[in-house]
C-alpha positions in Angstrom: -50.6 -31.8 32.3 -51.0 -32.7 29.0 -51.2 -36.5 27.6 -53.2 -39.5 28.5 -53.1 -43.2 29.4 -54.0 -46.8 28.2 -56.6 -49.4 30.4 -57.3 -52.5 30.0 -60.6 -54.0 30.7 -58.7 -56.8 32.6 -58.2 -53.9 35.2 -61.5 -54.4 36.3 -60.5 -58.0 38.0 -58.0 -56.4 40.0 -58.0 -56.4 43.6 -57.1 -52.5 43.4 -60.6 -51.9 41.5 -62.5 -53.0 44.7 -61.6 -49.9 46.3 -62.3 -46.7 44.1 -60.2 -44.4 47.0 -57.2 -46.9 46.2 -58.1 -47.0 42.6 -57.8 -43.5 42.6 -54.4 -43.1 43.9 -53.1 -45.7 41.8 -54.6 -43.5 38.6 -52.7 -40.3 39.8 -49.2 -42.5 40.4 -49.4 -43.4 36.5 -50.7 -39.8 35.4 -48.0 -38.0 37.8 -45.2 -40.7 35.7 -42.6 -38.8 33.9 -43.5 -40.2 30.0 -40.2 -39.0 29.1 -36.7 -38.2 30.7 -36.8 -35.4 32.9 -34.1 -33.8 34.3 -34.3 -31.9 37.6 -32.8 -30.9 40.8 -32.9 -32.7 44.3 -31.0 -32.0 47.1 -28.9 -29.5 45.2 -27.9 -31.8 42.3 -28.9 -32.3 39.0 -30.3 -35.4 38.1 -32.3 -36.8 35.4 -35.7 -38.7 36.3 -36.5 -41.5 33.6 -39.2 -42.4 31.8 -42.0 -44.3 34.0 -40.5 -42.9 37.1 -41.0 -40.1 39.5 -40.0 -38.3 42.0 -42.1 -37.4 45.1 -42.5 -37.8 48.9 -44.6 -39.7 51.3 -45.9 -35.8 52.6 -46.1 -34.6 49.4 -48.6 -37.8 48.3 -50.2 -37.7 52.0 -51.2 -34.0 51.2 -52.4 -34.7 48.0 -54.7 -37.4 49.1 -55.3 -35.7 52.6 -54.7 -39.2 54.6 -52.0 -39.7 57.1 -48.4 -40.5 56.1 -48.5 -44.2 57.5 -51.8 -44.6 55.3 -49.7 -43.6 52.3 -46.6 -46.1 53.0 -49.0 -49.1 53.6 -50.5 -48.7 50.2 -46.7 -47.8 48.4 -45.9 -51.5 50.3 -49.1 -52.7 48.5 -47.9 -52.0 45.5 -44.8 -53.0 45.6 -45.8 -56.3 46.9 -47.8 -57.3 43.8 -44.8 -56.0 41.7 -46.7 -52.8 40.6 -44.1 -50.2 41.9 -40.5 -50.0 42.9 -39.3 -47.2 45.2 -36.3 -45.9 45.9 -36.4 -43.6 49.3 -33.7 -41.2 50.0 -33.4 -38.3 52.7 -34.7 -36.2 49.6 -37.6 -37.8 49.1 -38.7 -41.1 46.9 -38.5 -41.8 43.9 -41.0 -44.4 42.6 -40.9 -46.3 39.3 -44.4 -47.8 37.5 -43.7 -51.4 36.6 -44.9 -51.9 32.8 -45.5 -48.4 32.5 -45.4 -49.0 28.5 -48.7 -50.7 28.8 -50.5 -48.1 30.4 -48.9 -45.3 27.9 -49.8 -47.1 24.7 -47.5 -47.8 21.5 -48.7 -44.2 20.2 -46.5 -42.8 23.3 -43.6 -45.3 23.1 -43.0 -44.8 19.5 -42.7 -41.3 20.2 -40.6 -41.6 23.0 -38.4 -43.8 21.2 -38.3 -41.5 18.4 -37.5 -38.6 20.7 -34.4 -41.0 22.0 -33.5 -41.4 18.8 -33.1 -37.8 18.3 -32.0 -36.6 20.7 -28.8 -39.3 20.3 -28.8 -38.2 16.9 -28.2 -34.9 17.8 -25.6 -35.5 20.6 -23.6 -37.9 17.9 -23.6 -35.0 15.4 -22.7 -32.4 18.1 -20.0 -34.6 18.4 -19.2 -35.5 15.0 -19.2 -31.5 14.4 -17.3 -30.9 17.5 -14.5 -33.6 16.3 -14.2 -32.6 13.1 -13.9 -28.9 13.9 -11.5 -30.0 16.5 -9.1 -31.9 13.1 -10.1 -28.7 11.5 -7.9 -26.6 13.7 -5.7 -29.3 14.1 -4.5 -29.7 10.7 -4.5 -25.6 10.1 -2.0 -25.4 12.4 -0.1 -28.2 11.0 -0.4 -26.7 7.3 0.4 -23.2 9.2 3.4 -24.7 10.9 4.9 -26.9 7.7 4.0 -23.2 5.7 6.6 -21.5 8.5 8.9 -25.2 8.6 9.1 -24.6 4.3 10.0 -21.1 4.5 12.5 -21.6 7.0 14.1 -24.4 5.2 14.4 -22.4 1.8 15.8 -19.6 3.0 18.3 -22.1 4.8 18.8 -23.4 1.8 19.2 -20.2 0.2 21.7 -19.1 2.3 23.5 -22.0 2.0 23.5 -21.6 -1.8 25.0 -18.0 -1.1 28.1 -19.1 1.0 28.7 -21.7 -1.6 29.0 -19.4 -4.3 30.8 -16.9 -2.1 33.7 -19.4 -1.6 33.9 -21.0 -4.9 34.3 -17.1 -5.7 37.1 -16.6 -3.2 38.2 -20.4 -3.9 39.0 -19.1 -7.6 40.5 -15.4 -6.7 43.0 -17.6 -4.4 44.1 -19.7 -7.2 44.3 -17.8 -9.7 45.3 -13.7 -8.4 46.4 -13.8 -4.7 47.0 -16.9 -2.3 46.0 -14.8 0.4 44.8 -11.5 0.2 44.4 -8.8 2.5 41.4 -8.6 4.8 40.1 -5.4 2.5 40.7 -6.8 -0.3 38.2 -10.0 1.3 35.8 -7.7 2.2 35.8 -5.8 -1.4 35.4 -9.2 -3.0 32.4 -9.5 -0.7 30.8 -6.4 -1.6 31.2 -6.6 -5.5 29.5 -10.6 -4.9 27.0 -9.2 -3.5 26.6 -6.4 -6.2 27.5 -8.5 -8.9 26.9 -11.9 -8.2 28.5 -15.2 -9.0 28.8 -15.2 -12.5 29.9 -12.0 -13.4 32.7 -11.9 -10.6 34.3 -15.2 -11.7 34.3 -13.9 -15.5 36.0 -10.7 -14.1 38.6 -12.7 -12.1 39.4 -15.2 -15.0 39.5 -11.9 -17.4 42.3 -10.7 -14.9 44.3 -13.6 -14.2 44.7 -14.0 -18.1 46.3 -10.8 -18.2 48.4 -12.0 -15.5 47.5 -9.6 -13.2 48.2 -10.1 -8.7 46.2 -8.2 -7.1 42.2 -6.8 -7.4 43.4 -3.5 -9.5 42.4 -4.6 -13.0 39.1 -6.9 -11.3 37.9 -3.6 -9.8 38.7 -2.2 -13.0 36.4 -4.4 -15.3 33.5 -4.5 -13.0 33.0 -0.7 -12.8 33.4 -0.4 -17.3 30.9 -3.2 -17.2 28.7 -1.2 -14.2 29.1 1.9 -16.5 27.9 0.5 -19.7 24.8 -1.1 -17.8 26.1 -4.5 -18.8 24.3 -6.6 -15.8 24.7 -10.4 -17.0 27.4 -12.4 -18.5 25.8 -12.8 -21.8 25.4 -8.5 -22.2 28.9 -8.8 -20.8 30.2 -11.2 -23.8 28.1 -9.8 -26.8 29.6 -6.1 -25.9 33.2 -7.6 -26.1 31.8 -9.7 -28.9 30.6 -6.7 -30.7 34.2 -4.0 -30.3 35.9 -7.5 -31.7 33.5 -7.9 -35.0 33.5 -3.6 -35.0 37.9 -3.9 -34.9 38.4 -6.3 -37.8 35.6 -4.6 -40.1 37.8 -1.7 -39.4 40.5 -3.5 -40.2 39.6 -4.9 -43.7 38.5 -1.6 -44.8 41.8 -0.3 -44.1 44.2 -2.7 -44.7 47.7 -2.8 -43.6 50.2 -0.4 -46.6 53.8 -1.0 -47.2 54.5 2.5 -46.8 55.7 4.2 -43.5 53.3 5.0 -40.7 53.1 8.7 -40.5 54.6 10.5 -37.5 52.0 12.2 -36.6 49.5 8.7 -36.6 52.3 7.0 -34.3 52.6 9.7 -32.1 48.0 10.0 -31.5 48.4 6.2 -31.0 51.2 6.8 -28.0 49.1 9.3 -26.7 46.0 6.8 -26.5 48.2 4.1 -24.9 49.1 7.0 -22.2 45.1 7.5 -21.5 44.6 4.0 -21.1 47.3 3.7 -18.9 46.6 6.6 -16.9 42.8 5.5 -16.9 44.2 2.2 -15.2 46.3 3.8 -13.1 43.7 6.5 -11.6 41.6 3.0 -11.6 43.9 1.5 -9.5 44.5 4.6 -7.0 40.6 4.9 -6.5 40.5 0.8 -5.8 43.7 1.7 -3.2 41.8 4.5 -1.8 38.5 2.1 -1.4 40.2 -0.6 0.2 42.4 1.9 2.9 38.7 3.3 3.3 37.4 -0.2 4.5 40.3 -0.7 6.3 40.1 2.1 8.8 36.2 1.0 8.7 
């Protein structure tokens, strides 16, 4: 047992001093004083002894001292008489408490019990601080995990929502302008060529049509798949090739300008035969679209 204990020289006019057995004992109660919380366990639970208490027995001291039990609890009452002790007696034993302990330890020991308390709450208040804080930690990752998925979920919403809108004003603008009500293939090839195509593209093929006049999705079909040959992927390669034949036409044009004399037979008769290409291009155009869309109807 390591540590040690303060007298006064007043102890010395005590009545307790008179008799060195009792003087004994009382030396042993202060020594056998916890100097700081203890925590053990009694009767099967854990319990924390405080400073300037213990926890013994009337046996346990009567053994010690080797004097009868009855001798013990006359001198406990003793004590507790002249406000020395206090003791609390259970079926597990008693506990006793030193009045003024902090006297007989010193300032030495009670500064450094008091600076043990205060670490030791220190250290619970930052376990706690730590624990809290890890605990908002975790908190607010989810919440930044969950807005992350609530974002995401809400653009792609959005996006969709931005692709049906464009899909009607698409079929919006094929109504007015080619058929009022086309034919469920001819719906589901406008879908396919949106989603090919896109917006743009499929509103400059359908306004390109309906200036020509044209009812149905022949001439439509027909544009998109030139425009899909000559890799022409966006509105402005779309308008800068047409823009490009036009200027390539008139320079053609002035360099051979229109004579007063006749038009040979034979030139009249190649430009027939181109007109018959470009309609029989249209028309094998318009057989493969028929053939497409009686192919997606027996789908």
């Amino acid at each position: 047992m390591a540590g040690w204990i303060k007298l006064h020289r007043q102890i010395m006019d005590h009545w307790i001093w008179e008799d060195s057995k009792r003087f004994k004992w009382w030396m042993e109660l202060i020594l056998l004083t916890n100097h700081t919380d203890k925590k053990t366990v009694i009767g099967g639970n854990l319990v924390t002894i405080k400073r300037g208490t213990f926890h013994t027995s009337e046996i346990k001291l009567a053994e010690r001292w080797g004097v009868s039990r009855n001798t013990v609890r006359k001198f406990l009452d003793l004590l507790e008489a002249d406000d020395m002790i206090s003791t609390k007696k259970t079926i597990n034993g008693t506990t006793i408490k030193v009045h003024n302990y902090n006297v007989y330890q010193g300032n030495t020991e009670e500064k450094k019990h008091q600076t043990e308390q205060r670490n030791e709450q220190y250290t619970e208040q930052q376990t706690e601080q730590n624990t809290e804080q890890n605990r908002d930690n975790e908190l607010n990752k989810t919440k930044n995990v969950k807005n992350d998925k609530e974002l995401k979920n809400e653009k792609n919403v959005r996006s969709s929502s931005n692709n049906d809108d464009n899909f009607k004003t698409v079929v919006n603008m094929y109504q007015e302008n080619i058929e009022h009500s086309p034919a469920p293939i001819t719906f589901q090839k406008l879908q396919n060529d949106y989603d090919e195509f896109g917006k743009e593209i499929m509103l400059y093929a359908i306004e390109k049509s309906a200036l020509k006049n044209n009812h149905n999705y022949s001439f439509i079909n027909y544009l998109l798949n030139d425009w899909k040959k000559k890799q022409l992927n966006t509105i402005e390669a779309i308008k800068q090739s047409e823009h490009n034949y036009e200027h390539q036409k008139q320079t053609s044009y002035s360099k051979n300008p229109t004579s007063k004399e006749l038009t040979p037979k034979w030139l009249t008769e190649e430009n027939n035969q181109q007109s018959q290409v470009d309609e029989a291009e249209l028309e094998r155009e318009r057989q493969k679209l028929q053939e497409e869309l009686n192919q997606l109807w027996e789908e």
